[in-house]
Each structure stands twice: as structure tokens, then as C-alpha cells.
Phi, psi and omega in degrees: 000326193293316206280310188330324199261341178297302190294266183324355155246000166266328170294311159322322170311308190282322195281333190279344176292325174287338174294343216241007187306143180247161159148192184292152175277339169307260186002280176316298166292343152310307171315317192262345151311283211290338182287026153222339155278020137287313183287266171354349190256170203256044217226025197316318177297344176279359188282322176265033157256328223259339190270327185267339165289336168269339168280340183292288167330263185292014179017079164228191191297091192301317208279310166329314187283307183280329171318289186295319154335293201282340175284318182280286183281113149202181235292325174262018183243316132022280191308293187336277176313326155302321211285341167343272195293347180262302182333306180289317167310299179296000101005251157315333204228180192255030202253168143211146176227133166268185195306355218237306185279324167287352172259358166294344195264311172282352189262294156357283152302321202279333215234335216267225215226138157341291201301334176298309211277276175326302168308328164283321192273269210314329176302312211288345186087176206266358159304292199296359150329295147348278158310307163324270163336291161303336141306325152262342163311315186292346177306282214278347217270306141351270201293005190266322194271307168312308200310314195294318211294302166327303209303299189294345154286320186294308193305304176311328191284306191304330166330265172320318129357284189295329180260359164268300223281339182314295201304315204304307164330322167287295189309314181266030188247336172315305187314303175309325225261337210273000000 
């Protein structure tokens, strides 16, 4: 019960930081599109170069982008998403990998080192790579287009929002002035 309550105020934490992110609802919700297909993809030592060349790219929100990345993919999300992500690959590709190489592949990414991390992805072969990959695009890339929609809504709503409490605001500073 303890870590559950522990987890649900460090995620409130992070969400209320994304709420509270200034830019365009384009901008933004662009940002929280690539943080989650970045978080969700199986690319862990790589996330904050691939979020940051790609948000660079499509000039959206790098910060938006990396707040949600660390929210969908840490420490307790890891296993899931890797086993995910192998379950669809071997799926989709005519390559496999078993249970044995995913928990060498997650005790690594979650605990080792960058350079450990390179070393085990060049050791494992470009099959299994394959796979990695292909399972996780299929994943993230799907929940990356829901995700922009959702996003492009909430940003666009709070806009408008802030700019209805603005005008009312104006109007009544107008009003004091007479």
C-alpha cells in the first residue's frame, strides 16, 4: 500500500508539471506524442537524445516531451514494457527471444550503466534488436497518435479556458476604472 501511495504522488507530481508547461497546444501535444513513443519504445539508453532530435525536428516541446517519456517509462514500468515489446516482436518478425535474455536485457537497462547497456544491445544481435523494435513501435506508435489527440485537446481546452478567465478579468479591471 505504501509503495502505491508513494507512486501516486510522485505521478501527480509529474502531471501537475506538465499542466502546468507554457507554449502552443501544437507545440505541446506534439511533445507528449514523442514522450511517449520514445517512452514506450524499447530505446531506453537513448531516450533523452531520440526526444531531444526529434522534438528539435518537429520543433514541439522538448520539456513536455521528456516530463512524459519519465512518467510512461521508470523503474516500475521497465519490465512491462520491455516484456511488451518482446511478446509483439516475436509476433510481427520471423526472429525470437526468450525469457532468459529479457530479464538480462531489463536488470541492465534498469540498474547497469550506459556503457553496460551498449554492450549487451551490440552482444544481443541484430535479430534480437529486430524484435525489440519492432514490438515496440507497435506499441508506442498507436498509443503516440491517441496520446497527440488527447493532449491537443486538454492543451487547446485549458488555452481557452485561460483566455476566457483573462477577458473576464479585463473586463472587470475596465469596469473599477469608470
Amino acid at each position: 500500500m505504501q509503495l502505491f501511495k508513494g507512486f501516486s504522488r510522485w505521478l501527480r507530481y509529474y502531471l501537475i508539471r506538465l499542466k502546468r508547461l507554457q507554449g502552443s497546444p501544437q507545440s505541446l501535444a506534439g511533445g507528449v506524442a514523442i514522450g511517449v513513443l520514445i517512452g514506450l519504445s524499447p530505446t531506453m539508453p537513448f531516450h533523452t537524445i531520440l526526444i531531444f532530435l526529434l522534438a528539435f525536428l518537429t520543433r514541439t516541446s522538448f520539456m513536455s516531451a521528456l516530463v512524459v517519456s519519465y512518467i510512461v517509462c521508470n523503474p516500475i514500468t521497465v519490465l512491462p514494457l520491455y516484456s511488451l515489446s518482446i511478446i509483439l516482436g516475436n509476433a510481427l518478425t520471423p526472429y525470437r527471444i526468450d525469457a532468459g535474455t529479457l530479464n538480462m536485457l531489463v536488470s541492465t537497462v534498469s540498474k547497469g550503466s550506459l556503457s553496460q547497456s551498449f554492450a549487451l544491445l551490440s552482444s544481443m544481435g541484430q535479430e534480437s534488436v529486430i524484435v525489440l523494435l519492432a514490438g515496440g513501435f507497435a506499441f508506442s506508435l498507436p498509443c503516440s497518435v491517441l496520446c497527440y489527440a488527447l493532449a491537443l485537446w486538454f492543451f487547446s481546452w485549458r488555452e481557452k479556458k485561460k483566455r476566457k478567465s483573462h477577458a473576464s478579468q479585463k473586463s472587470n479591471l475596465t469596469e473599477r476604472c469608470r
